[in-house]
N, C-alpha and C positions, 0 to 999 in steps of 0.2 A: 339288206339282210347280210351280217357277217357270216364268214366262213363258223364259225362256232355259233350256231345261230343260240344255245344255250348260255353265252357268256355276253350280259352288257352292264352298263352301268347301274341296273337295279338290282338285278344279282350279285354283285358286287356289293352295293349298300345294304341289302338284307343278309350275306353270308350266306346263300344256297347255289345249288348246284344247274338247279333247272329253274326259268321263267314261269313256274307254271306254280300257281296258289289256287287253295281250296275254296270256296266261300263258306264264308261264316255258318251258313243253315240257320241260323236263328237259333230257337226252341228243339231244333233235331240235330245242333252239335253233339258230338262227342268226345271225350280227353283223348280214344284210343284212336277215332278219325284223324285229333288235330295232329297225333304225336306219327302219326306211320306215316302220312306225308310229307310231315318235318324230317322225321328220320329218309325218309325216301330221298329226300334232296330240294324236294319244292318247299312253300312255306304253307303246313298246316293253322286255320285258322280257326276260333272258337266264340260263337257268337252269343253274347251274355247280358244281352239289354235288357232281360228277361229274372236276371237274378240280381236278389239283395249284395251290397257290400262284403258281407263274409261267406256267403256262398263265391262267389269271384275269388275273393281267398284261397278258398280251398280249389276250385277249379284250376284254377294256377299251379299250385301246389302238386294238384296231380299229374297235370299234362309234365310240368319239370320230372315228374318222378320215373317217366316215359320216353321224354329223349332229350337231350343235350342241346340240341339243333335250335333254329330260329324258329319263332311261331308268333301270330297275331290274334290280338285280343280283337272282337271288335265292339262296339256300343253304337248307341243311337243317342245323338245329341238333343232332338226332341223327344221325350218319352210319352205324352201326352195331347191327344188333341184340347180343343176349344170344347168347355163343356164337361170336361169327365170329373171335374168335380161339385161340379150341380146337380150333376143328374140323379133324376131321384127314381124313386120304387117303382112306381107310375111306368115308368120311361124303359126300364129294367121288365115290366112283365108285358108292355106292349115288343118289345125287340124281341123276346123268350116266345112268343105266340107263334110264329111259325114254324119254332121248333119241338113246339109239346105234344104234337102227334105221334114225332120220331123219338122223342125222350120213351113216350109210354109205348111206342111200339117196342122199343127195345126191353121194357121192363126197367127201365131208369126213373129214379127218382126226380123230383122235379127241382132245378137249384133253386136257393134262398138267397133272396138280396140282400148283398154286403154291399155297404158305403166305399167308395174307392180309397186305397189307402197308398200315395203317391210312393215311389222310388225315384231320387232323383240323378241325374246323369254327374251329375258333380261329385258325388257322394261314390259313384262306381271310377270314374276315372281318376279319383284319389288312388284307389285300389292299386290301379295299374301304374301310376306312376310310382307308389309305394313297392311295388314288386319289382319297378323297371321291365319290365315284360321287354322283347325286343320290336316287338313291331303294336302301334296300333293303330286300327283301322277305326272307320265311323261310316254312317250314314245320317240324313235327313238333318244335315246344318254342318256348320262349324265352329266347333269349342270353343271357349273362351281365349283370349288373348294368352293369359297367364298357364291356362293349359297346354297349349301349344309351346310356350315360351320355355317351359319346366322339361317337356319332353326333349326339346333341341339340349337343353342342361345334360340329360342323362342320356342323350344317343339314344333313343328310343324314335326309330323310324313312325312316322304321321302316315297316313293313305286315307284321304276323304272320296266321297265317292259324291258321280256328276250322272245327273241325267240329263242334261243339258250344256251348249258352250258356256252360257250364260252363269251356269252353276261352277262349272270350272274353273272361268275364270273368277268368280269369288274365291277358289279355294285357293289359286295360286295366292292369288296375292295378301291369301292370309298364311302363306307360308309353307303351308303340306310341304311334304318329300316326296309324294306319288299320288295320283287320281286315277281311282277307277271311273272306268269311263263305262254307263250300266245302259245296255240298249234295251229297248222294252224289250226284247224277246226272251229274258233272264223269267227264272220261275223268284217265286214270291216276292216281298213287297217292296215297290218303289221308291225309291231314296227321294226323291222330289223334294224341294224344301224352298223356293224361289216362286214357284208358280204350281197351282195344283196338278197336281201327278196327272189327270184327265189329259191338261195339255202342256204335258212334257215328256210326253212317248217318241222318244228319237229311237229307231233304229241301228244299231252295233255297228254297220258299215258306214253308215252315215254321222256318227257320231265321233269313232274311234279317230279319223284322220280330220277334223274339224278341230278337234280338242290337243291331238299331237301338235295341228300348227298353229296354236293358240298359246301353252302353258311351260313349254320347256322345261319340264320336269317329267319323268317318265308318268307313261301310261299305263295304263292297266286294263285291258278288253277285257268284255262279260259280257253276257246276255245271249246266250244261243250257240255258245262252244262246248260242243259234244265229242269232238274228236280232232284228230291229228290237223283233220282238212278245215278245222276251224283255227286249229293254232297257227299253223304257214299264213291264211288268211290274216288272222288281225297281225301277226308281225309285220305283213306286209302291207298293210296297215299303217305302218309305223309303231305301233303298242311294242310299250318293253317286256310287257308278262303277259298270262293271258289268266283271267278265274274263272274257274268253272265250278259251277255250285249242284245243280242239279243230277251230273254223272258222278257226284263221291256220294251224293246221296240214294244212290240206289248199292253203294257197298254195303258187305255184312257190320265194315266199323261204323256207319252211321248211326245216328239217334234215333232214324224212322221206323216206324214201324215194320213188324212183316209185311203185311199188306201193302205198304205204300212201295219196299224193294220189289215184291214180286210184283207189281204192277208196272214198275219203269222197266224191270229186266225183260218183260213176259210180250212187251211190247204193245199193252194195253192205254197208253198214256193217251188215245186218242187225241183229240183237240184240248188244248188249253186256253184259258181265258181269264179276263180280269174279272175281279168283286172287289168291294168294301166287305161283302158281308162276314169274311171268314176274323177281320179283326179288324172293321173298323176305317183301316187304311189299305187303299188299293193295291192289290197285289197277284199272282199268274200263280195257277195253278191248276189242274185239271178239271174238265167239265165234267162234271155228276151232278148225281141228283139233290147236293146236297148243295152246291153252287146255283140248281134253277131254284132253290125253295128262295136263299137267301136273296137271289137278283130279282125275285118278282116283284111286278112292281104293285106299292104299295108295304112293302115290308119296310120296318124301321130298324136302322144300324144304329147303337149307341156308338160315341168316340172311340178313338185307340182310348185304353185299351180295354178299356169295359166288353164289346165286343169280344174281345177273342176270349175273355172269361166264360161267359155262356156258350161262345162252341167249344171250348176245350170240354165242357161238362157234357155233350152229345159226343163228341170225339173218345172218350176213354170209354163208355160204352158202347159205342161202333165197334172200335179195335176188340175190345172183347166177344162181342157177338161175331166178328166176323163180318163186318159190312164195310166196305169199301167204298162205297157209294154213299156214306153218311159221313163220311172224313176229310177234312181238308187235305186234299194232295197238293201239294206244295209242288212245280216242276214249271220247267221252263218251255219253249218254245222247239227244243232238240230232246225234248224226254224221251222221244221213241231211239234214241244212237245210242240210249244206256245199253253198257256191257260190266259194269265194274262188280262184278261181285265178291272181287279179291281187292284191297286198294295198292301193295306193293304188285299184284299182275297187272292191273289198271294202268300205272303209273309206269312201269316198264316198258307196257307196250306204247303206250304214247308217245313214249321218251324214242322208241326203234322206230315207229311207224314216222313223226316227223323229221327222225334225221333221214331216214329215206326218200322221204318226200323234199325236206331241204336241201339234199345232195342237188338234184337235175335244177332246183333254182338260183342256187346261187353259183354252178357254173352256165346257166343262161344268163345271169347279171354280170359275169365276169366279161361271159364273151362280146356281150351288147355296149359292155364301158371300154374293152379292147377295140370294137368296130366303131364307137362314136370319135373314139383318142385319133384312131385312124384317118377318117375320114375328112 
């Protein structure tokens, strides 16, 4: 770890100040999250797997209108499982059955089955090459050749993400500029795309320096970094950056709802655990009651993303009633270390708590490489 533990070669390449980027959030990004951590010095990220081609547009548009700084788009290279466009009506009101008790308990109407109407990942990372964004990130594969090719054109930094060595090394050698390296203890859903997610739950410690001396291209730790004593950890590690997804998701700029902040803040995150059920493809997020309906057994998951259609339809009626326990809580492994409910306070104290803590190690590194020189 250098003396400037804030200055190396991926901060360099991205143009920020500090190692430390947001994660995407998915469906609970927001322009103001991705722009105040940009602005703060890290690299705000914005996650849009989820929006058409000209909504990306304008999301762009906005966050630029917000700060000057570097920021990352991210997508998902597969947007679809096996299946989501056969599935018929039949299929849609057997998966909807365990949830119509909690629809009508809430006094929510029951959804109507629509035919799945595809978006495709090609179609959005036009978008972003057309904007040139400066950084973009991915999950669950690796882009097309010519995609990849177009971005090295425009200086548009690449970061794919590994939950595996195995996955890694596919992505160096398809070129990336940086891998995040995603230990299962990360909240929501698993980049997997080699082997099913089930078994390719690596661990953050056990991943993060397997993948460093594997890819020579910087790293990028996540999955269970809640605080200062996570970031010293994965540097020393070897990781160039660290993402944390889950502690910007409990700030006021996040896209989550109240309920889901006051639940990380309040120190309620109890246990968290994997499902399919909240969309289909496995992903970490808080145990409730809404997690034991969907894991019991005998319930039916339609594919990504059919799935998360019909919980989103129970979700926006929870959040209105007030029920917390019928919501996807999206969090990770370190939910209970959320404190952000400011993101430039967040981001500050980070910034002081690991240079204090990086101070006493890297003169114990100094003096252990003076005593080896020595001896």
């Amino acid at each position: 770890m250098s003396a400037a533990w804030n200055r190396n070669r991926l901060t360099e390449r991205l143009g920020i100040d500090y190692p430390i980027i947001q994660g995407p959030l998915g469906g609970l990004s927001s322009q103001r999250l991705t722009a105040a951590v940009s602005n703060f010095g890290g690299l705000g990220s914005f996650g849009a797997h989820g929006l058409t081609p000209e909504a990306i547009k304008d999301v762009i548009a906005q966050i630029r209108s917000l700060t000057s700084k570097p920021f990352a788009m991210n997508l998902w290279v597969s947007m679809e499982d096996e299946g989501s466009r056969t599935s018929d009506e039949s299929a849609f009101n057997r998966s909807l059955a365990p949830l119509a008790e909690h629809l009508a308990e809430l006094g929510a109407p029951r959804p109507a089955y629509k035919r799945y109407s595809p978006v495709r990942f090609e179609d959005q990372a036009r978008v972003l090459l057309g904007a040139k964004v400066p950084a973009f990130s991915f999950i669950y594969g690796v882009p097309p050749r010519e995609i990849l090719d177009e971005c090295q054109a425009k200086c548009i930094v690449t970061i794919g993400t590994a939950t595996t060595p195995d996955e890694a090394a596919v992505l160096r050698d398809a070129g990336v500029d940086a891998i995040v390296a995603s230990g299962f203890e990360a909240g929501g859903h698993r980049g997997s795309f080699l082997r099913p997610a089930e078994d390719s739950l690596m661990g953050t410690f056990s991943l993060v320096p397997q993948i460093v001396d594997m890819v020579g291209v910087p790293v990028i730790a996540a999955g269970g970094i809640g605080d200062a004593r996570g970031v010293i950890a994965a540097l020393a590690l070897g990781a160039d950056a660290v993402q944390l997804g889950t502690a910007f998701l409990a700030c006021e700029e996040s896209g989550a709802s109240r309920l889901h902040r006051e639940t990380l803040l309040g120190k309620h995150a109890g246990h968290t655990a994997l499902t399919r059920g909240f969309t289909g493809r496995l992903a970490r997020g808080i145990h409730n009651r809404l997690m034991e309906v969907l894991n019991r057994k005998g319930s039916e998951t339609l594919p990504y993303p059919l799935q998360r259609g019909i919980v989103r339809d129970l979700s926006i009626a929870a959040e209105a009633s007030g029920r917390s326990d019928l919501l996807p809580m999206w969090a990770g492994q370190s939910a209970n270390l959320s404190t952000c409910a400011d993101v430039s306070a967040f981001c500050n104290s980070l910034v002081e708590d690991v240079s204090q803590i990086a101070g006493p190690v890297i003169q114990w590194s100094a003096y252990q490489s003076r005593k080896d020189s020595n001896s």
